[in-house]
Backbone as CSV, one residue per row, in Angstrom:
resi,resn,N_x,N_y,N_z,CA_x,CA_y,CA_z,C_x,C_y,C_z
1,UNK,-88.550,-43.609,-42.086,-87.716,-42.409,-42.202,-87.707,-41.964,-43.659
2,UNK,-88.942,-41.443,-44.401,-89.051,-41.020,-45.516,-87.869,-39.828,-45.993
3,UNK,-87.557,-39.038,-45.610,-86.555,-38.118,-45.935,-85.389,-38.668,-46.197
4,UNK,-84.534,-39.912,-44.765,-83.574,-40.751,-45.512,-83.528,-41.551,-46.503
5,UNK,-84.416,-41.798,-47.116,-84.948,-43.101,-47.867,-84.983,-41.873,-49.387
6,UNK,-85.261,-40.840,-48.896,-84.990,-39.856,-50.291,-83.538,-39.506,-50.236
7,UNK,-83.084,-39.542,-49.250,-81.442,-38.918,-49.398,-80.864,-39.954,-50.099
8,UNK,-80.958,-41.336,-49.554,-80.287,-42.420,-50.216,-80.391,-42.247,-51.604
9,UNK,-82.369,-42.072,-52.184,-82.671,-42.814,-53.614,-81.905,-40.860,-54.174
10,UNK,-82.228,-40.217,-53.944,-81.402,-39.120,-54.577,-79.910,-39.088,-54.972
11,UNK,-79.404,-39.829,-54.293,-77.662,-39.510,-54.495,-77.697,-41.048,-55.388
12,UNK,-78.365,-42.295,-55.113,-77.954,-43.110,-56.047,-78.377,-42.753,-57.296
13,UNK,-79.671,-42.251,-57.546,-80.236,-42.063,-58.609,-79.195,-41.615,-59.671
14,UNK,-78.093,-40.304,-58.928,-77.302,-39.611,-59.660,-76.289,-40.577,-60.155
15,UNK,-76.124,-41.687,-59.085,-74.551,-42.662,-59.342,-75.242,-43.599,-60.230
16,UNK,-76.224,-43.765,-60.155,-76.613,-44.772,-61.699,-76.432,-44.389,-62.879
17,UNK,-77.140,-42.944,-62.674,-76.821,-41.942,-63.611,-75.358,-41.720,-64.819
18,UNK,-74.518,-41.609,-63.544,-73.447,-41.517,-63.939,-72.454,-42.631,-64.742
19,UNK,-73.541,-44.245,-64.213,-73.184,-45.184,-65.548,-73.495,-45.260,-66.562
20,UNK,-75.092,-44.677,-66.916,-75.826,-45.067,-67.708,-75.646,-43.489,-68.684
21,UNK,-75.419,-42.557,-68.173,-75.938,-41.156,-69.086,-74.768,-41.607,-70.280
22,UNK,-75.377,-41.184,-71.325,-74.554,-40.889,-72.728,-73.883,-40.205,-72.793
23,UNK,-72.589,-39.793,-73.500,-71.628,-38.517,-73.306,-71.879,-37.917,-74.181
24,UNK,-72.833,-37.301,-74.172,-73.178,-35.992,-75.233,-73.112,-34.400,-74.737
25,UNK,-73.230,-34.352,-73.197,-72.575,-33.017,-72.846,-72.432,-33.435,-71.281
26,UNK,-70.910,-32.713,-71.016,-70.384,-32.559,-69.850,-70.817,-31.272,-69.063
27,UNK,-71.425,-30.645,-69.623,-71.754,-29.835,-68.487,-72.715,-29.761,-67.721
28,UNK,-72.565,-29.815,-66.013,-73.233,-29.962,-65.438,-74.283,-29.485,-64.853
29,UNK,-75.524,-29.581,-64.585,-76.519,-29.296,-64.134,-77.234,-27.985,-63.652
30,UNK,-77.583,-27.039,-63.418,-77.447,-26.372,-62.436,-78.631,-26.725,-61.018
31,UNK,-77.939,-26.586,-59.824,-78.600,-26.473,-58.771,-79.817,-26.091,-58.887
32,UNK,-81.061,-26.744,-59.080,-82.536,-26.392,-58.690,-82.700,-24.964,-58.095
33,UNK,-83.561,-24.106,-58.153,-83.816,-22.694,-57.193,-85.045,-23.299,-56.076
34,UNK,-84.747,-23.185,-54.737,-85.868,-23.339,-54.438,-87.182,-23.306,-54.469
35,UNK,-88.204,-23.730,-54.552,-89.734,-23.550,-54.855,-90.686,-24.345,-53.519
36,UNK,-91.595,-23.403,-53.357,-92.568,-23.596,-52.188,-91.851,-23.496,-50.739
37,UNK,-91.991,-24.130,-49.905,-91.553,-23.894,-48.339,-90.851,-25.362,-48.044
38,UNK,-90.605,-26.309,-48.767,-89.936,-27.357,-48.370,-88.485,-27.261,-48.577
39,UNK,-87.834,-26.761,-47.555,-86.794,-26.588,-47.544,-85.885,-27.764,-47.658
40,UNK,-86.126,-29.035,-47.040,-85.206,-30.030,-46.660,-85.515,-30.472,-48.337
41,UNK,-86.371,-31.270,-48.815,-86.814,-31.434,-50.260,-85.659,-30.782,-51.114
42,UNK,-86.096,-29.557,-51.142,-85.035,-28.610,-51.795,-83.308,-29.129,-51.975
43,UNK,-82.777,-28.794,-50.700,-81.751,-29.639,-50.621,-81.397,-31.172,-51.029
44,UNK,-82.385,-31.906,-50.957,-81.897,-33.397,-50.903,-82.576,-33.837,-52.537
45,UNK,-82.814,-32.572,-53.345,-82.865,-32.037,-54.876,-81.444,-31.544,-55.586
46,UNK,-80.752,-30.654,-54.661,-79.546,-30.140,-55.052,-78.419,-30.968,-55.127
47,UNK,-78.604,-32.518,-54.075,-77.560,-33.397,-53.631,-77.856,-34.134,-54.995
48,UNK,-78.806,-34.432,-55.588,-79.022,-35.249,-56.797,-78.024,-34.347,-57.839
49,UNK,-77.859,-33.222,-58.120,-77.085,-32.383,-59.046,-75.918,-32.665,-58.813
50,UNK,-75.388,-33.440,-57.671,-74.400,-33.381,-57.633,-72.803,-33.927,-58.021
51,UNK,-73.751,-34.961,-58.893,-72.863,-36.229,-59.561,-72.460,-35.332,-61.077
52,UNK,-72.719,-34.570,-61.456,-72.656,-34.171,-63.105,-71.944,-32.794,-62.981
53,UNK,-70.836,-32.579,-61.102,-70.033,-31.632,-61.620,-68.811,-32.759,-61.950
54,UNK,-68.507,-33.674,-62.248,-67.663,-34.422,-62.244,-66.365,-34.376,-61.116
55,UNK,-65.171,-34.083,-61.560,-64.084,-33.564,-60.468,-64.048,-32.915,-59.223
56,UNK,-65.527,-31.572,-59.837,-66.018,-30.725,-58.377,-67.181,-30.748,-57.422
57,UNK,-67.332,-32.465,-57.786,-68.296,-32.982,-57.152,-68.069,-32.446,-55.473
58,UNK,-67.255,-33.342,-55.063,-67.061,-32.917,-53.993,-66.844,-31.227,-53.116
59,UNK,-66.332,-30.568,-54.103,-66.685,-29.281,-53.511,-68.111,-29.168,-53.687
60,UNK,-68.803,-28.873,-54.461,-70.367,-28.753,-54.685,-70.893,-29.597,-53.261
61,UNK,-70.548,-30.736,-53.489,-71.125,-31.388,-52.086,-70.558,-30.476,-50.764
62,UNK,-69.872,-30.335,-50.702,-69.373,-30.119,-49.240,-69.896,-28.272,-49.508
63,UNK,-70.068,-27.909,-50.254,-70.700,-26.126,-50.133,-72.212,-26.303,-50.191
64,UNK,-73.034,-27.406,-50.584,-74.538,-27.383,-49.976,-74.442,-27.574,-48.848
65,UNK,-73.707,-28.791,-48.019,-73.890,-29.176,-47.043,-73.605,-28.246,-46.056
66,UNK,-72.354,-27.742,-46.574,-72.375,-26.300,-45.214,-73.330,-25.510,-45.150
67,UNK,-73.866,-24.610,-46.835,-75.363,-24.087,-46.410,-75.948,-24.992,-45.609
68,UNK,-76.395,-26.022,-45.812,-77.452,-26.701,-44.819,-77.597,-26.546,-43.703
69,UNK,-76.597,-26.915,-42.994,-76.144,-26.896,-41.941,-76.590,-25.350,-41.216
70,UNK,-76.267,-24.094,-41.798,-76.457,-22.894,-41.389,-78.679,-22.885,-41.532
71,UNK,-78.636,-23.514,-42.622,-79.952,-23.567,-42.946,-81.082,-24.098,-41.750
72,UNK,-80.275,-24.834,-41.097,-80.971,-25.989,-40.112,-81.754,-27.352,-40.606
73,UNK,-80.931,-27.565,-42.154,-81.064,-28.763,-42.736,-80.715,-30.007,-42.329
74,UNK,-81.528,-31.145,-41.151,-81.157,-31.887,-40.760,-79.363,-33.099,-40.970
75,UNK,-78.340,-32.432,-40.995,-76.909,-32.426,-41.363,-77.380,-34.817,-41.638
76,UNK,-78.162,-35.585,-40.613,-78.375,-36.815,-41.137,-78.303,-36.747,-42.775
77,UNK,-79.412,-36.512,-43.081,-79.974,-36.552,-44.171,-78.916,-36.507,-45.388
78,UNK,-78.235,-35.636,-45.040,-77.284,-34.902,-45.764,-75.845,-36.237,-46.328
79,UNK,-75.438,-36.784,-44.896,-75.001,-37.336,-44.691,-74.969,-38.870,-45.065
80,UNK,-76.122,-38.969,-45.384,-76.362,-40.330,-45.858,-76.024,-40.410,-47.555
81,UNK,-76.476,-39.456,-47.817,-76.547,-38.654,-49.661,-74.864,-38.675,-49.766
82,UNK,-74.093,-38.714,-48.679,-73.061,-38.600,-49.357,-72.355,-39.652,-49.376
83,UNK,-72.720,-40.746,-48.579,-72.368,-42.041,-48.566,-73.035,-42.540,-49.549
84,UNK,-74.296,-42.145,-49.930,-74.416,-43.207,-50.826,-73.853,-42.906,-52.778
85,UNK,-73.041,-41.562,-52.520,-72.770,-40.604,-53.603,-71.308,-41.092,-53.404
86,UNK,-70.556,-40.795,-52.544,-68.971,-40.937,-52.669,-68.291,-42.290,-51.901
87,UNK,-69.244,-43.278,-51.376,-68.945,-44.449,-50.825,-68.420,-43.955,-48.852
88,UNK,-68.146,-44.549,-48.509,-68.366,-44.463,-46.595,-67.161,-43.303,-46.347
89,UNK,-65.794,-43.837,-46.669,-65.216,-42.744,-46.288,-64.804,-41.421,-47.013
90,UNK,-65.095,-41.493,-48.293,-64.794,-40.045,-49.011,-65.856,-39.144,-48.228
91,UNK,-67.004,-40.033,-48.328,-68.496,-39.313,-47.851,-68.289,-38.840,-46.068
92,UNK,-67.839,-39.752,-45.796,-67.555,-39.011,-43.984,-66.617,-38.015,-44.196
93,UNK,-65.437,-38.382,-45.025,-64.400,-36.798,-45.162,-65.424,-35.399,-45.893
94,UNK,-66.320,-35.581,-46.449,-66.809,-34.348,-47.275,-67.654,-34.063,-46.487
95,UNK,-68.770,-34.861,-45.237,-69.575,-34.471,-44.915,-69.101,-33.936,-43.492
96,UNK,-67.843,-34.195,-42.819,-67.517,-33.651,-41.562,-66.494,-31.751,-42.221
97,UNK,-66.271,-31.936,-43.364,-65.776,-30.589,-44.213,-66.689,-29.783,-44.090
98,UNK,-67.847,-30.294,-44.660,-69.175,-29.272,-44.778,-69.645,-28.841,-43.797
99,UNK,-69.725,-30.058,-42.870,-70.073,-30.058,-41.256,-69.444,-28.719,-40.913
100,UNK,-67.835,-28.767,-40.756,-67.190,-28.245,-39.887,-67.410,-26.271,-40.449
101,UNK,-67.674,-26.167,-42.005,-67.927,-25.118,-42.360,-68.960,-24.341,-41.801
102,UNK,-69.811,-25.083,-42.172,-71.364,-24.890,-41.682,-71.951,-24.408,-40.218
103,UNK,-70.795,-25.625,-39.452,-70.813,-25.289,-37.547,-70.303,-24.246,-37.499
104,UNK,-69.482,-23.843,-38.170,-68.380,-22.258,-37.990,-69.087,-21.399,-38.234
105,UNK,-69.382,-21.581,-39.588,-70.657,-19.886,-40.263,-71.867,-20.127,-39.136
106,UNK,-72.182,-20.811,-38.490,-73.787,-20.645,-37.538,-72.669,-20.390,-36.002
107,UNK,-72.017,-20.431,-35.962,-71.445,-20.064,-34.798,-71.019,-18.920,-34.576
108,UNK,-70.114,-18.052,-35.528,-69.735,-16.840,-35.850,-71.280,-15.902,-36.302
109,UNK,-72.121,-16.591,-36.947,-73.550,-15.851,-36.645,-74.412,-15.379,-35.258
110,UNK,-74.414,-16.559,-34.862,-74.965,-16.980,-33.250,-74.155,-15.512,-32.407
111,UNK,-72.411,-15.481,-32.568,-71.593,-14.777,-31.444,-72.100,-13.411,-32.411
112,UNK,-71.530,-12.839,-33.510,-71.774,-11.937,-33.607,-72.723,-11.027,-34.870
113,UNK,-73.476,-11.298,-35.639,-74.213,-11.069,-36.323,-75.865,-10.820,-35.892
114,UNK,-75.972,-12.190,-35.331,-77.539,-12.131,-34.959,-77.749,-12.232,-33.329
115,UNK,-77.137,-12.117,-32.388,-76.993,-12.993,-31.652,-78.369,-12.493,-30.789
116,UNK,-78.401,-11.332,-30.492,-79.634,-10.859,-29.996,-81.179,-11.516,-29.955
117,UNK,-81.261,-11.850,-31.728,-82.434,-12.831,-32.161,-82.322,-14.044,-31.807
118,UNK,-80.974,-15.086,-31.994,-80.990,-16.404,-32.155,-80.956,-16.375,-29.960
119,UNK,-80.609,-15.395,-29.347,-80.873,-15.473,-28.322,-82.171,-15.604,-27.340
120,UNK,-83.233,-14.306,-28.005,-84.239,-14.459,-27.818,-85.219,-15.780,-28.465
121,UNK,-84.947,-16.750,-29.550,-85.438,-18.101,-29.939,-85.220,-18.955,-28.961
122,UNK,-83.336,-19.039,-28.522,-83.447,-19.856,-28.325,-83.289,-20.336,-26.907
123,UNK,-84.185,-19.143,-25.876,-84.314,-18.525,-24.295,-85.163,-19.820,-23.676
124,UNK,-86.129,-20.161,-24.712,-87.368,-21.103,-24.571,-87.040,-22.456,-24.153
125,UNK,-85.545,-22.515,-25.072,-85.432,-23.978,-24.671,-84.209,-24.256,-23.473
126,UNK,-84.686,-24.853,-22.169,-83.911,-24.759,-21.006,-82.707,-25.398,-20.751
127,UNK,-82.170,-26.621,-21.659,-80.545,-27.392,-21.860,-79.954,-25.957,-22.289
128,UNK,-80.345,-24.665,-23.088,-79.356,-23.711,-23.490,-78.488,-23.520,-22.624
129,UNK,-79.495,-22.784,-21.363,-78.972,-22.131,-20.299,-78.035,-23.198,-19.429
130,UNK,-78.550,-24.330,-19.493,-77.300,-25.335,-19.002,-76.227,-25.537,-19.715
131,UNK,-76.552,-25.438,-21.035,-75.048,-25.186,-21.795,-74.017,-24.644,-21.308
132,UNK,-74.875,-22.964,-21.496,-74.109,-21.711,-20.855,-72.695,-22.151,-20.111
133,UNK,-74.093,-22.394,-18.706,-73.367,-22.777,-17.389,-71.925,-23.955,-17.688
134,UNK,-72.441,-24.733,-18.289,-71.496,-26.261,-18.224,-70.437,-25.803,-19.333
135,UNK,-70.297,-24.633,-20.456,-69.357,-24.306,-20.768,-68.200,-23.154,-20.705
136,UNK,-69.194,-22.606,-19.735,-68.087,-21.750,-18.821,-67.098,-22.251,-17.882
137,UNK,-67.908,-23.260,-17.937,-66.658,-24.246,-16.355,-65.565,-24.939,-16.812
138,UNK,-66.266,-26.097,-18.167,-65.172,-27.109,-18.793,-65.027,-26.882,-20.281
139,UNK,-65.569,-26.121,-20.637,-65.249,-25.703,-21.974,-65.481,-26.287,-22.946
140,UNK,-64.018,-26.243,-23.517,-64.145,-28.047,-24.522,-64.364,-29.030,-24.284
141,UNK,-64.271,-29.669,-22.896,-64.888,-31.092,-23.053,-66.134,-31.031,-22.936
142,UNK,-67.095,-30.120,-22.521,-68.691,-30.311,-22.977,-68.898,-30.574,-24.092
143,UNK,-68.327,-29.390,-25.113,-68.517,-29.439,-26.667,-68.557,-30.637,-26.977
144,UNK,-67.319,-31.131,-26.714,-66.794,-32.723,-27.596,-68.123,-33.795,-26.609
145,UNK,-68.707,-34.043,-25.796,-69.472,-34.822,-25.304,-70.742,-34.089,-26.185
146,UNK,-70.993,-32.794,-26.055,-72.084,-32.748,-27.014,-72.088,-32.570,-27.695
147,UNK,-71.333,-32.975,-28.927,-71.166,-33.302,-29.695,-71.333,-34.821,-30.471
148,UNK,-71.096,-35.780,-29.001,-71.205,-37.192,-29.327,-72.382,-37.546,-28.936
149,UNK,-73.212,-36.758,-28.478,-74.574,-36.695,-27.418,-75.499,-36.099,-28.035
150,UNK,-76.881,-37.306,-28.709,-77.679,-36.074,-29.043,-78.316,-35.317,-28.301
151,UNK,-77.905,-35.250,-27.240,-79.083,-34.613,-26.294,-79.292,-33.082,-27.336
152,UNK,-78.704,-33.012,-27.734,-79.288,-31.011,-28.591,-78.983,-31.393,-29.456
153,UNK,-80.019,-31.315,-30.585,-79.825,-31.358,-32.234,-78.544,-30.004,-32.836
154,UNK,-78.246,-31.118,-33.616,-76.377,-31.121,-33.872,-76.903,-29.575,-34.489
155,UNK,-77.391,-29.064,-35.577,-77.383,-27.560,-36.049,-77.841,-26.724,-35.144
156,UNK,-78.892,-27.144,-33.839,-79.470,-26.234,-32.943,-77.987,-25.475,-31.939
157,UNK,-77.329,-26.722,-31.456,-75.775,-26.696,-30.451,-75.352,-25.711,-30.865
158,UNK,-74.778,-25.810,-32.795,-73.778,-24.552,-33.653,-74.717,-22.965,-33.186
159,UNK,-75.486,-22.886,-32.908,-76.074,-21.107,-32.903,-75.602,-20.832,-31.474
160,UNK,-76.366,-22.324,-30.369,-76.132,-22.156,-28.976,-74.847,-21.795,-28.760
161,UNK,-74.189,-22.690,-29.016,-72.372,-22.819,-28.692,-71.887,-20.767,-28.964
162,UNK,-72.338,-20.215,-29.604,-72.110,-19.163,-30.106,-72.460,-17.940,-28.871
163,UNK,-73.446,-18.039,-28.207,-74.149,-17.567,-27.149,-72.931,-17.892,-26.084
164,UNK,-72.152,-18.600,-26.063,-71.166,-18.918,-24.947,-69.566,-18.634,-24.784
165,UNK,-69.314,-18.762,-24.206,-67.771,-18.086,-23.635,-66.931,-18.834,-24.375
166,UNK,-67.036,-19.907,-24.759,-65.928,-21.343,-25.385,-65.332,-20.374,-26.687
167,UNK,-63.904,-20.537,-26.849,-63.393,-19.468,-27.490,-63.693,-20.515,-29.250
168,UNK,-63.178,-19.878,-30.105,-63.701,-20.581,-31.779,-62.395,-21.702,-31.787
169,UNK,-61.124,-21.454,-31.395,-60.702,-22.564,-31.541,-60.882,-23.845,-30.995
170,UNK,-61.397,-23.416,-29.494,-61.836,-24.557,-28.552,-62.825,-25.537,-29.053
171,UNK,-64.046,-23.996,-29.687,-65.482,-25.191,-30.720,-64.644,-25.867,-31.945
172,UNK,-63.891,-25.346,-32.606,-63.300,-26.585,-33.395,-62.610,-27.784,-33.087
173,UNK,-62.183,-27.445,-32.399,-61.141,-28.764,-32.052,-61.982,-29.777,-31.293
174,UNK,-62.898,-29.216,-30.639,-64.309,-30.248,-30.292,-65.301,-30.894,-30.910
175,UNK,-64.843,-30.249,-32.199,-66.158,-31.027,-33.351,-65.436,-32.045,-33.547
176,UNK,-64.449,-32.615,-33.255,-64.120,-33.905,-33.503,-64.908,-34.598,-33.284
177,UNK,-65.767,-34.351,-32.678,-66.895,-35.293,-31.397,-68.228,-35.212,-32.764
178,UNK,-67.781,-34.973,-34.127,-69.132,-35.318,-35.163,-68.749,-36.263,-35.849
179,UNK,-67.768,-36.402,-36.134,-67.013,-37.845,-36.803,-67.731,-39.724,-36.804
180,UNK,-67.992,-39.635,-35.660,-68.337,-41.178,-35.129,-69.844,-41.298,-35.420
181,UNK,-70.690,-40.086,-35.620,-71.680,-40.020,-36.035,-71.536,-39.952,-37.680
182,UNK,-71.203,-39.100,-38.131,-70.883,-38.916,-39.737,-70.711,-40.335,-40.463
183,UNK,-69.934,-41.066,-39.232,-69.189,-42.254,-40.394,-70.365,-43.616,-40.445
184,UNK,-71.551,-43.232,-39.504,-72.391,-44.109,-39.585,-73.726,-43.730,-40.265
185,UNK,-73.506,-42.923,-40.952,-74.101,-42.109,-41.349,-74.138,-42.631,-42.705
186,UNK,-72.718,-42.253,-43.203,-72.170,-42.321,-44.322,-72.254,-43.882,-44.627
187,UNK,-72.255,-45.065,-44.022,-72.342,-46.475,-43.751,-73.382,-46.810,-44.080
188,UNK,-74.776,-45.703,-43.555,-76.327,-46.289,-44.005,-76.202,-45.833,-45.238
189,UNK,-75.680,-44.564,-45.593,-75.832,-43.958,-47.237,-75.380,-45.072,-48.132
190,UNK,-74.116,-45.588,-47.778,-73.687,-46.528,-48.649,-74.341,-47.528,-48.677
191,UNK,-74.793,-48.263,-47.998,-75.650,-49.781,-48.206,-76.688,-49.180,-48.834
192,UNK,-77.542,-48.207,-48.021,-79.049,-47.772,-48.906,-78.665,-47.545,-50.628
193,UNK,-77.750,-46.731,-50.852,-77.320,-46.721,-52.037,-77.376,-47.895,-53.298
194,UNK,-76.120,-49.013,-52.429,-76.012,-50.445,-52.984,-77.517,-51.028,-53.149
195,UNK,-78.691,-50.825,-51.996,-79.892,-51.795,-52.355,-80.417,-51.049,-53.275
196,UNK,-80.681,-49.378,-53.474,-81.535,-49.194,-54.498,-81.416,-49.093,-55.776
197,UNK,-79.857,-49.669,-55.590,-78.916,-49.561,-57.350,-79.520,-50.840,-57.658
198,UNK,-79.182,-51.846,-56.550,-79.833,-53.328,-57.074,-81.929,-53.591,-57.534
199,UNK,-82.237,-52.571,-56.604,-83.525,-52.432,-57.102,-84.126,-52.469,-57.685
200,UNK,-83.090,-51.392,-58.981,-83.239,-51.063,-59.933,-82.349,-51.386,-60.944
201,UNK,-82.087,-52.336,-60.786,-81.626,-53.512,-61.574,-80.122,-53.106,-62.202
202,UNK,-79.537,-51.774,-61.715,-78.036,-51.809,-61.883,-77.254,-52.651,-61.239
203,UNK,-75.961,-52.936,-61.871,-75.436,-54.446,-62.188,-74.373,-53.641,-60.866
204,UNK,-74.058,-54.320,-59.604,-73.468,-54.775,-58.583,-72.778,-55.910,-58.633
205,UNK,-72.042,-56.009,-59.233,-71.417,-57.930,-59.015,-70.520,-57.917,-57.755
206,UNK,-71.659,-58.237,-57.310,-70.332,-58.236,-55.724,-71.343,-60.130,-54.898
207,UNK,-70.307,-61.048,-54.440,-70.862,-61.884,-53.575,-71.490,-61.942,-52.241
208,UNK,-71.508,-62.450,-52.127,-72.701,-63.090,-50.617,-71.880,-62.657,-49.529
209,UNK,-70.431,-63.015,-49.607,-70.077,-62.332,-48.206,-68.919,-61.368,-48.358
210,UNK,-69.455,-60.530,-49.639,-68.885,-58.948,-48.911,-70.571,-58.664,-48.452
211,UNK,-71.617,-58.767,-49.464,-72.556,-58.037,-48.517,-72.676,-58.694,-46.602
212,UNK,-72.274,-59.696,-46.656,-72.629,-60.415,-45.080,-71.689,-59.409,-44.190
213,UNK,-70.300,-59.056,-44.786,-69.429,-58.106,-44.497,-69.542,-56.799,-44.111
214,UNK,-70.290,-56.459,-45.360,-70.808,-54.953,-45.206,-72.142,-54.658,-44.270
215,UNK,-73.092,-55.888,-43.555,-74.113,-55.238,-43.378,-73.523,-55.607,-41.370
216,UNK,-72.401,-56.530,-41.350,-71.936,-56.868,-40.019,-70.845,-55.314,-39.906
217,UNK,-70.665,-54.653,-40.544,-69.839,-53.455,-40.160,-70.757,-52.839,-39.544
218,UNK,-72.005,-52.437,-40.710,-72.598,-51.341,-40.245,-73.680,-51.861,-38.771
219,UNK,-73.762,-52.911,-38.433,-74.250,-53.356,-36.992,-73.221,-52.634,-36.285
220,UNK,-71.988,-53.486,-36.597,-70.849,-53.238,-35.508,-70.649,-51.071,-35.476
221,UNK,-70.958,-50.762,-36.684,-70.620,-49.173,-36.356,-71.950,-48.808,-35.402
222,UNK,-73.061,-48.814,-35.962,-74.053,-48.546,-34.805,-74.285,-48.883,-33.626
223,UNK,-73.732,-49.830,-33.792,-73.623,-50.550,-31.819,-72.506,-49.504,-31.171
224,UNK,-71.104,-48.825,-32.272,-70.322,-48.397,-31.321,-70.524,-46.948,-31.179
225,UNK,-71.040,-46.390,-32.171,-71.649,-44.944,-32.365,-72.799,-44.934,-31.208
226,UNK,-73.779,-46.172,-31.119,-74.840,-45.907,-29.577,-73.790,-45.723,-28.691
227,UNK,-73.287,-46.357,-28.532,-72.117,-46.666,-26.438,-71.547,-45.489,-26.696
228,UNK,-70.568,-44.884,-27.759,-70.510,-43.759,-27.345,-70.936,-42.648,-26.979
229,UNK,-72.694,-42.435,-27.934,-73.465,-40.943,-27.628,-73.633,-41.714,-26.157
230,UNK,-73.925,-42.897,-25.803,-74.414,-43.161,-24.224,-73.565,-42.795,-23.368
231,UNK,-72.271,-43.396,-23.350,-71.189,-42.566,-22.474,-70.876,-41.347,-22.251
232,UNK,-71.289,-40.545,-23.631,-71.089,-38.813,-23.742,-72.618,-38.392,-22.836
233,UNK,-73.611,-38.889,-22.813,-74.679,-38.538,-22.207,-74.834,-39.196,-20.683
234,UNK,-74.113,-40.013,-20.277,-73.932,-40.148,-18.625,-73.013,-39.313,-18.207
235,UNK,-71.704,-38.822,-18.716,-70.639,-38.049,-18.493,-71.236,-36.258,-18.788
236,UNK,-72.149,-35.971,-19.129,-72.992,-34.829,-19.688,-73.904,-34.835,-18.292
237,UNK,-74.580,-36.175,-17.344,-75.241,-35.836,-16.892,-74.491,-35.668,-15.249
238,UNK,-73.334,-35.809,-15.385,-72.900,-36.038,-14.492,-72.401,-34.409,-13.837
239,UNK,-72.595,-33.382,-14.752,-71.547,-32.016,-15.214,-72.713,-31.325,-14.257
């Protein structure tokens, strides 16, 4: 998974950074301009900038990530960068913020801005039209199951969901259903983080069994993050 393996070494790069840089100027960085057609690159370039707003780190983080998100910037990727940037749970709170921005602006696009176009894209692919159907009937609880379900890639859902009857408060209150994903997310960011700080020979003094600790969480989160997308996807197939 080369792209995660850049999200990780990008956001630590910055947190090493942030031990080692000299204090000779506080001001921070500016955001890269995009160049060539690699869009995801681009981004997981901007997440490295993101350690040297100091205080407004976290806004900076959570306003790429919502672009992204509208962008169709794989929201993983994203997600890991911020675990391994703000540790498991600041990083799940900033990245379900950005999330939730991001799902809104591509949703309010989807209903009324573009909808004509993102309609005709996205005619091709046939779960839409079952969407449709399955959220005219139950509404929010589809959302929140697909939401926990990858059956539809999480930025593709935000345009779909928009195409459908489910009113905007209903799609929010259903994104709860990104959380359990985010936080395992944020779990790989953080360990990937911790190994490539140690990699690279920044000083970690931590013992043998917090890491035995930390790497039995993140089993135990992925084992419970699978059973749930599995339960959201038998209860999805059941609709």
């Amino acid at each position: 998974m080369p792209h995660a393996a850049a999200a990780g070494g990008a956001a630590v790069e910055g947190a090493n950074r942030r031990r080692r840089r000299p204090r000779t100027s506080n001001r921070p960085r500016p955001i890269p301009s995009p160049t060539g057609s690699n869009t995801v690159e681009y981004f997981l370039h901007a997440m490295a900038t993101v350690d040297t707003y100091g205080p407004a780190a976290p806004i900076v983080f959570i306003l790429i990530y919502a672009i992204a998100v509208v962008a169709l910037i794989p929201a993983s990727l994203l997600t890991i960068a911020g675990g391994a940037l703000f540790g498991v749970l600041h990083g799940t709170l900033y990245a379900v913020t950005g999330a939730a921005l991001g799902s809104t602006s591509a949703f309010l696009l989807g209903r009324h801005v573009a909808r004509r176009a993102i309609a005709h894209r996205l005619a091709r692919l046939p779960r839409v039209a079952a969407i449709d159907r399955a959220v005219s009937v139950q509404g929010r609880r589809i959302v929140l199951l697909l939401r926990l379900s990858p059956l539809v890639p999480f930025n593709v859902l935000n345009y779909a969901l928009g195409l459908t009857t489910i009113s905007l408060g209903d799609f929010l209150l259903a994104s709860v259903g990104m959380i359990p994903g985010a936080f395992m997310y944020a779990y790989c960011g953080k360990i990937a983080g911790m190994a490539l700080a140690l990699a690279g020979k920044a000083q970690v003094p931590r013992d043998t069994s917090y890491y035995a600790l930390l790497f039995a969480g993140l089993a135990a989160t992925i084992v419970a993050t699978a059973l749930v997308a599995r339960t959201a996807q038998r209860a999805l197939g059941d609709v």
